[in-house]
Legacy VTK file of the C-alpha trace (Angstrom):
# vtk DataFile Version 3.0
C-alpha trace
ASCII
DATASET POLYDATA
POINTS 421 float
-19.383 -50.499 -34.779
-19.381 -48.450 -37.514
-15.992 -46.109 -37.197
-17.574 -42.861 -38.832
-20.014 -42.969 -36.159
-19.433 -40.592 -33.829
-19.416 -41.062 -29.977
-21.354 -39.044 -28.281
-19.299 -36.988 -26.183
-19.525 -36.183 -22.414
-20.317 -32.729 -22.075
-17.218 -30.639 -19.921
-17.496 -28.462 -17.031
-16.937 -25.337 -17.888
-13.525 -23.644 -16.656
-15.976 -21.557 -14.299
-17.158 -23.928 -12.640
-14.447 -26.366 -12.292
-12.658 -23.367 -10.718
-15.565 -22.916 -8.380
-15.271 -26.301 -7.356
-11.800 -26.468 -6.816
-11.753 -23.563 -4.413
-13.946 -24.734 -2.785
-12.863 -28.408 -2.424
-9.194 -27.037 -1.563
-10.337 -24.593 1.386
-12.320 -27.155 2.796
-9.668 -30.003 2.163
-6.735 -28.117 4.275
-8.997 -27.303 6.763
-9.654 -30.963 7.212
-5.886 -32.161 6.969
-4.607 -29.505 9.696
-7.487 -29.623 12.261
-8.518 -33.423 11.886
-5.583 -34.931 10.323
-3.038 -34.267 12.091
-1.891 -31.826 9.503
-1.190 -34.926 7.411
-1.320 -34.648 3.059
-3.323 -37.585 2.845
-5.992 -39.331 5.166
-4.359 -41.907 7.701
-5.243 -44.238 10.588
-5.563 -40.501 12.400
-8.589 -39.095 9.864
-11.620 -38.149 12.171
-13.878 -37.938 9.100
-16.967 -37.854 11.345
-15.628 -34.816 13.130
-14.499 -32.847 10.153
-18.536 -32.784 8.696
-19.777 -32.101 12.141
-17.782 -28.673 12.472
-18.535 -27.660 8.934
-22.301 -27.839 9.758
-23.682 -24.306 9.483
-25.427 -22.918 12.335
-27.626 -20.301 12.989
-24.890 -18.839 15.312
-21.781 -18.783 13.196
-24.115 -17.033 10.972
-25.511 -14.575 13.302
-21.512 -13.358 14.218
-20.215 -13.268 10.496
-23.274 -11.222 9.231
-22.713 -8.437 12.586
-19.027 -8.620 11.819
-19.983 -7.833 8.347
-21.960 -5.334 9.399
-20.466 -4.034 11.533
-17.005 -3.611 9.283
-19.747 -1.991 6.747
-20.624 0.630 9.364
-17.041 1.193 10.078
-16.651 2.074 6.215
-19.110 5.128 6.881
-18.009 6.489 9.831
-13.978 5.659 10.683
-12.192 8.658 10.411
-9.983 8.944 6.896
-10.106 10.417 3.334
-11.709 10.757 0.154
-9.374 10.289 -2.799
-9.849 10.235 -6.569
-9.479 6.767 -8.601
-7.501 6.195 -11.465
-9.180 6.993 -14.754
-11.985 5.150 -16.247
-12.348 4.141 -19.782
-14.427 7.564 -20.245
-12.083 9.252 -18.367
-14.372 9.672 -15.301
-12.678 9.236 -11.652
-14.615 7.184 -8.558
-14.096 8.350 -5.549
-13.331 6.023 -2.353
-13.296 6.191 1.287
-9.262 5.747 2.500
-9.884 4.703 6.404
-8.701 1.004 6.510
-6.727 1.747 8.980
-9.032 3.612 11.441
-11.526 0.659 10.853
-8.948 -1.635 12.285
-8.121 0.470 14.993
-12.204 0.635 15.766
-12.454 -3.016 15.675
-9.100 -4.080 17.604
-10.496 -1.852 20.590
-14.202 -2.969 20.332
-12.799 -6.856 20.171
-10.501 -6.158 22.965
-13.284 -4.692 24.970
-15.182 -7.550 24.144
-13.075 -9.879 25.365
-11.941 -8.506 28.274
-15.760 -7.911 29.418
-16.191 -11.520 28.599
-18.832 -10.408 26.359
-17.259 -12.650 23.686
-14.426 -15.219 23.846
-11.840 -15.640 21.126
-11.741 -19.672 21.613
-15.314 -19.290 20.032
-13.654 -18.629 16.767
-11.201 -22.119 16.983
-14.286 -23.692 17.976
-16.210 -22.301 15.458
-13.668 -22.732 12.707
-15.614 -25.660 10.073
-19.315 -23.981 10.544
-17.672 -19.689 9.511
-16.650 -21.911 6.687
-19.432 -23.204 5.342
-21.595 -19.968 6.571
-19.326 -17.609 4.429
-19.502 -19.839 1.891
-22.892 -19.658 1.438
-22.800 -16.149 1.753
-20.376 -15.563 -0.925
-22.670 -17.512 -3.638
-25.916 -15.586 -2.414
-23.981 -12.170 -2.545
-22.499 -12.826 -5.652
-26.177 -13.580 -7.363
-26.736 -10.453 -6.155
-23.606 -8.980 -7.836
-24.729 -10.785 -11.073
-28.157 -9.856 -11.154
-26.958 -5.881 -10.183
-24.199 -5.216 -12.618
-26.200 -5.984 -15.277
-28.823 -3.234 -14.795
-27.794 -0.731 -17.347
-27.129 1.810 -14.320
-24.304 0.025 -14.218
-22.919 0.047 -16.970
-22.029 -3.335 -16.726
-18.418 -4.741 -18.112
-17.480 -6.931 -21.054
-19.746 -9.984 -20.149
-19.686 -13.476 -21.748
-23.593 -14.499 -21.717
-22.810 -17.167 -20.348
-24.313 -17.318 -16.876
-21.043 -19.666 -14.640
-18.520 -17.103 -16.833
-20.325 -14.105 -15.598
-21.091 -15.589 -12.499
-17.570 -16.096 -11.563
-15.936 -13.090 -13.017
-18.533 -10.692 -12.450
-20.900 -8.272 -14.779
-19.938 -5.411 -13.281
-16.219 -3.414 -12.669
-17.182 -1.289 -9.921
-20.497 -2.172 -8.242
-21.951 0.527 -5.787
-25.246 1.135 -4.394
-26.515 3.519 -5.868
-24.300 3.330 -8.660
-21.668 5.949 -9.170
-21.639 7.746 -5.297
-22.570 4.924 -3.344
-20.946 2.088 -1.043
-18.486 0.417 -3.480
-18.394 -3.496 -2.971
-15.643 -4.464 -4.403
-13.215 -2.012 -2.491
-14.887 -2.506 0.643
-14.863 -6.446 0.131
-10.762 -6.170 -0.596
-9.659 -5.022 2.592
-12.147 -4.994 5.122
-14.192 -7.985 6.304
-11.243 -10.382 5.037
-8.042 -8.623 5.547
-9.399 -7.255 9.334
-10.657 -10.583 10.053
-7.445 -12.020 9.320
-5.702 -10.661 11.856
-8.531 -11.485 14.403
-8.405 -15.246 13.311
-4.631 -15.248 13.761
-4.799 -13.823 17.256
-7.977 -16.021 18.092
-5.552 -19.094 17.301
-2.599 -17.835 19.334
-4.764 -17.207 21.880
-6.471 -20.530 21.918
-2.377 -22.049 21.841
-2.565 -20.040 25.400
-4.906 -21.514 26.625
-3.971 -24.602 25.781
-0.484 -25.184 27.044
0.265 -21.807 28.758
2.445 -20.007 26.413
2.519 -18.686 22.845
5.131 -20.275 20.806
7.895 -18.339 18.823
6.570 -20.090 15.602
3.078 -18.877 16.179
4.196 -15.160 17.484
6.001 -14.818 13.930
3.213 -16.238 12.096
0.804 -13.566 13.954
3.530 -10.437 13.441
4.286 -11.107 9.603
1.266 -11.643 8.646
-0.741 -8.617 11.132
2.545 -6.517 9.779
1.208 -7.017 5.889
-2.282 -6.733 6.505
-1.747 -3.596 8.307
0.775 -1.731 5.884
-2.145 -2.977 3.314
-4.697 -0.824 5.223
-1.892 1.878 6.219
-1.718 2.517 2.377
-4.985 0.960 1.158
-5.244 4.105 -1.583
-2.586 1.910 -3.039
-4.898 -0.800 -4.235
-7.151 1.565 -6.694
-3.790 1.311 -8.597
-4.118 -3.032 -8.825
-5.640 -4.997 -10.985
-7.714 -6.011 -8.611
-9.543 -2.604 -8.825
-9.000 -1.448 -12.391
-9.545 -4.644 -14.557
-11.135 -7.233 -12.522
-14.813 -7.604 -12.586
-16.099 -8.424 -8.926
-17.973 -11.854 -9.252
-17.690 -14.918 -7.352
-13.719 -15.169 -7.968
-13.228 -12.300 -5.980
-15.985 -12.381 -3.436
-14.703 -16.070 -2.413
-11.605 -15.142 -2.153
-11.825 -11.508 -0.413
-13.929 -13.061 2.235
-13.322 -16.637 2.817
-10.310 -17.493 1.213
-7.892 -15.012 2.573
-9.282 -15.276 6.499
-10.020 -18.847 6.431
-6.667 -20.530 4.519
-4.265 -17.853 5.525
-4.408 -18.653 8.497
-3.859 -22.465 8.307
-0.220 -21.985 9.688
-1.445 -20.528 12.678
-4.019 -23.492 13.304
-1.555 -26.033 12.106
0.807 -24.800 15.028
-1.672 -25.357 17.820
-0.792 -28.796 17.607
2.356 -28.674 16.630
4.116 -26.707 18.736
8.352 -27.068 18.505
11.206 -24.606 19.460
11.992 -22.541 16.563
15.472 -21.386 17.086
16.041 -17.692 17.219
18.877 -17.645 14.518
15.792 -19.407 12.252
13.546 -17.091 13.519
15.849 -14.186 12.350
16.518 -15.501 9.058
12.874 -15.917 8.466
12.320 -12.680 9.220
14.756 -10.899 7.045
13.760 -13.007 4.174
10.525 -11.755 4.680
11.168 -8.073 4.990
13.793 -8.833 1.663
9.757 -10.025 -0.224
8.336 -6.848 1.715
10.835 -4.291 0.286
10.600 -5.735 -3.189
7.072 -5.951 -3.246
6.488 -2.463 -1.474
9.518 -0.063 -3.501
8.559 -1.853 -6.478
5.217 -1.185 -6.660
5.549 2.662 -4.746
7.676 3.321 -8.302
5.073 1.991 -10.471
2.387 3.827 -8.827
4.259 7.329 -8.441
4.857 6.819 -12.304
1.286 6.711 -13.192
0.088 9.583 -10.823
2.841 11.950 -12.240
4.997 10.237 -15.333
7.192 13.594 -16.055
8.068 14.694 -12.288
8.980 11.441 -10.723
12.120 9.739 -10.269
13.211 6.121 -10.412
16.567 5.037 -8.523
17.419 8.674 -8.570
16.913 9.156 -12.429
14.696 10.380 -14.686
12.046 7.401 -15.729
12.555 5.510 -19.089
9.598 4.481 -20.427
8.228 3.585 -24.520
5.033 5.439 -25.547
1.895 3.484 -27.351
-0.381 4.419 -29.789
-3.179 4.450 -27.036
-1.482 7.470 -25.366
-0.168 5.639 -22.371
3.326 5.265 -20.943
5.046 1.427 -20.202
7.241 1.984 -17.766
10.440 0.118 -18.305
13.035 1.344 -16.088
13.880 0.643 -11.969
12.445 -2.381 -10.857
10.567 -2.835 -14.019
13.495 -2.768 -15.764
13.812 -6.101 -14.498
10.861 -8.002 -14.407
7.511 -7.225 -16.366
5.918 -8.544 -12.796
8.615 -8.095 -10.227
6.164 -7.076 -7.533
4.879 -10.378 -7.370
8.381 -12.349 -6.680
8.013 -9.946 -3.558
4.600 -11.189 -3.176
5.610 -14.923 -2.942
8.565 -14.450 -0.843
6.356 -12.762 1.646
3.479 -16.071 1.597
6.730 -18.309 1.901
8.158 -16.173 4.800
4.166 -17.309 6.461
5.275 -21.194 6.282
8.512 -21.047 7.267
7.946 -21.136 10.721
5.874 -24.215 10.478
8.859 -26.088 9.695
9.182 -29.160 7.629
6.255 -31.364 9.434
3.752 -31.132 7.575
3.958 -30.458 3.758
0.145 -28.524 4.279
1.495 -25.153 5.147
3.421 -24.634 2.253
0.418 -25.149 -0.181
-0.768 -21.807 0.777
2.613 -20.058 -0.795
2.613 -22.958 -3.757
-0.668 -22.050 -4.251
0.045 -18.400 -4.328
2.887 -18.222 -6.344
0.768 -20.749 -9.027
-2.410 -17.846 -8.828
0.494 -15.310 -9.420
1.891 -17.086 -12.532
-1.534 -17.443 -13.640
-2.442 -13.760 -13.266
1.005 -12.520 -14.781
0.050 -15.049 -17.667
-3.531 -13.224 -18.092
-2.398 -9.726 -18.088
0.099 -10.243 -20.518
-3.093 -11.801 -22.945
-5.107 -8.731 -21.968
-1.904 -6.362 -22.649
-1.144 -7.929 -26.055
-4.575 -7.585 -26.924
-4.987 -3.888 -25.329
-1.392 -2.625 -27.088
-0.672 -4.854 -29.911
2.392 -3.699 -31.609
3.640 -1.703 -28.209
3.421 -4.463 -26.115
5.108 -6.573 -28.313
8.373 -3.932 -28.263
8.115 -3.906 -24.375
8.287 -7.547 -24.238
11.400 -7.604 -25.908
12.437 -4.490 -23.650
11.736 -6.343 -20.758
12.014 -9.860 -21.575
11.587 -11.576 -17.795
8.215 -12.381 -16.661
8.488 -11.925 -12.390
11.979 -14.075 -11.616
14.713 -11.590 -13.563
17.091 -14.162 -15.410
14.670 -17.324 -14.481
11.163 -16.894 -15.026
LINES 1 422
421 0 1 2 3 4 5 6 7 8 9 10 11 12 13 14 15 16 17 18 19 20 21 22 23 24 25 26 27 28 29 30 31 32 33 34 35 36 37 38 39 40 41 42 43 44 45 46 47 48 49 50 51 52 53 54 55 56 57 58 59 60 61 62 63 64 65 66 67 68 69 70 71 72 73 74 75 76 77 78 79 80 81 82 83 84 85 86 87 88 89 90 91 92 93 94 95 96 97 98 99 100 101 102 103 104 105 106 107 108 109 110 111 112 113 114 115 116 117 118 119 120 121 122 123 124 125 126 127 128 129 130 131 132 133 134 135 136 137 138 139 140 141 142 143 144 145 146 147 148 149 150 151 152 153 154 155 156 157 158 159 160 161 162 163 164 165 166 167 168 169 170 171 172 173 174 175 176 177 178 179 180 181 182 183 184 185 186 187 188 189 190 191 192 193 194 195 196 197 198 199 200 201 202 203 204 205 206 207 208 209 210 211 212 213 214 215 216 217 218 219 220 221 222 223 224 225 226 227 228 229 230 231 232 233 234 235 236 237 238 239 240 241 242 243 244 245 246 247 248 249 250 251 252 253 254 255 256 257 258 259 260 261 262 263 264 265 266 267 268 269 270 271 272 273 274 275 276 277 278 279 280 281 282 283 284 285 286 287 288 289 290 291 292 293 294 295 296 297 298 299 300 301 302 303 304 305 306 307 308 309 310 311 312 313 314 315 316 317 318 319 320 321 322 323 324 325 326 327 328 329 330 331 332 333 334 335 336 337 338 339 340 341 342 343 344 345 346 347 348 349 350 351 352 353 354 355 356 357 358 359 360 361 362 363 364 365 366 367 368 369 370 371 372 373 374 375 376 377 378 379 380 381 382 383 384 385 386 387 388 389 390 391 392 393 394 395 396 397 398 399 400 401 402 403 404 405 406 407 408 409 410 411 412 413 414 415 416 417 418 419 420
């Protein structure tokens, strides 16, 4: 063969949609090693292959209970009691308002679930039972609502974001930074999406699990009880303070596409939890010197990621009147008018809030022991989006300050591990 002549090359996926795939593939993966593998890495002898695509079948049931819980979480966003507060600035300087009442919407929902149950109206086994089809039901629900994103945030209304053109791009990260119907005043997607249906559900997936443990074998085990309690205690101080989040990236940067939509509503419920169902079967006497150590590792994470992130937040709301460790902030000024805050905690770390972040998913695992290598992909997993995110900003900083950025870099040298990463 002639050696100039060129193969013809395979065309790639693109990074989109490999992404897309991978989620996917993963969720449904760990799902299938904890509940029909025996919480085993790799299929054995054990595998009940048959079983695993018989309970991700969708039916017309699971679908029927996630759309009213959807709802119904939508309604709550309307009518729970809370606040109206002010965004932070837009590129034109403009401010969106949102609805603070995560909390109340809990609150709602814990008592009408609680009535529910104890009316026998509805039985929290269903959800155990019901595990593999939710999957594959929100699934399908994520891609058909983020169409619609896709389709939406490009009507000039809109005013859609910096797309690509190119459809599995856009399709993924979104066309639009803050889609609301109708546009401007109306129900905000992407906030509602962050803490409601997900973060609420959550919890109620957690305490469907322990309950199912219950009625199982009689008793909750300590494992699962801390499982439950650090992870309700972090969704709930997320919804105690959700005003926080219009300060995250999240909110101010990310486009809501399918990246976001997947993981706001099936990835956070549905994996999170995989500790919790993982212990079902697993039960074993956690000793209460490990359960206390677990604990205060987890509040250390909690502190870190909470004071660290409170200072960067009262620094943006009021730069001139706040004060960091008892001092007066030190910060470098850029050309675009803003303030980098490089003093406190972010003194330390460029990203500091997120080594509080991963001690907190590692604190989830703990408990689970060393039995299965499955519930510590969750935290791997979540410390490797972290990097990846930290990475991304710091490409979207460079680009945004140039020069400035380049000066707080060498300010603030660490990335999120001060003196290690």
């Amino acid at each position: 063969m002639n050696e100039h002549v060129k193969k013809p090359r395979r065309k790639k996926l693109p990074v989109a949609q490999m992404n897309m795939i991978f989620l996917m593939f993963y969720t449904y993966y760990v799902y299938f090693c904890v509940a029909f593998n025996d919480g085993a890495m790799f299929p054995g002898a054990q595998a009940d292959i048959q079983g695993f695509f018989h309970a991700i079948m969708p039916t017309w049931e699971a679908a029927g209970v996630y759309l009213a819980w959807f709802v119904f979480q939508a309604i709550l966003y309307y009518i729970a009691p809370g606040r109206v507060v002010d965004g932070l600035p837009l590129e034109d300087g403009s401010r969106l308002k949102y609805r603070i009442n995560g909390f109340s919407s809990f609150i709602i929902t814990a008592a009408v679930v609680a009535i529910s149950v104890w009316q026998e109206w509805f039985s929290l086994s269903w959800i155990y039972h019901n595990f593999g089809a939710l999957l594959t039901v929100i699934t399908i629900f994520s891609y058909l609502f983020s169409f619609f994103l896709y389709f939406y945030g490009k009507m000039p209304v809109n005013q859609p974001g910096k797309v690509t053109g190119m459809f599995f791009v856009d399709f993924f990260m979104g066309t639009s930074l803050n889609p609301r119907v109708p546009p401007v005043k109306g129900f905000d997607f992407k906030f509602f999406c962050e803490g409601r249906p997900g973060m609420i559900g959550w919890i109620l997936v957690d305490v469907a699990l322990a309950a199912f443990q219950y009625e199982r074998y009689g008793f909750v085990s300590i494992s699962m009880i801390l499982v439950c309690v650090l992870q309700a205690f972090y969704v709930l101080h997320y919804l105690w303070q959700e005003d926080f989040v219009l300060s995250t990236i999240d909110i101010r940067t990310e486009r809501f596409g399918w990246m976001l939509v997947y993981g706001d509503l099936a990835w956070v419920p549905l994996t999170y939890s995989l500790g919790a169902f993982y212990l079902i079967e697993h039960v074993h006497n956690l000793p209460v010197w490990g359960a206390v150590l677990i604990v205060l590792f987890s509040i250390a994470g909690f502190y870190i990621f909470r004071a660290s992130n409170m200072q960067k937040d009262r620094f943006r709301k009021d730069p001139d009147n706040v004060l960091i460790w008892g001092k007066k902030p030190e910060y470098l000024d850029t050309k675009r008018g803003t303030k980098l805050l490089v003093s406190g905690y972010w003194g330390k770390a460029r990203h500091i809030n997120y080594l509080g972040d991963a001690m907190i998913a590692l604190s989830w695992a703990l408990p689970c022991l060393m039995g299965s290598f499955i519930p510590y992909l969750q935290p791997l997993w979540f410390a490797f989006l972290l990097i990846t995110r930290e990475r991304r900003d710091d490409r979207w900083c460079k680009k945004k300050y140039g020069e400035d950025w380049e000066r707080y870099r060498k300010r603030v040298p660490w990335r999120i591990l001060p003196g290690i990463y």
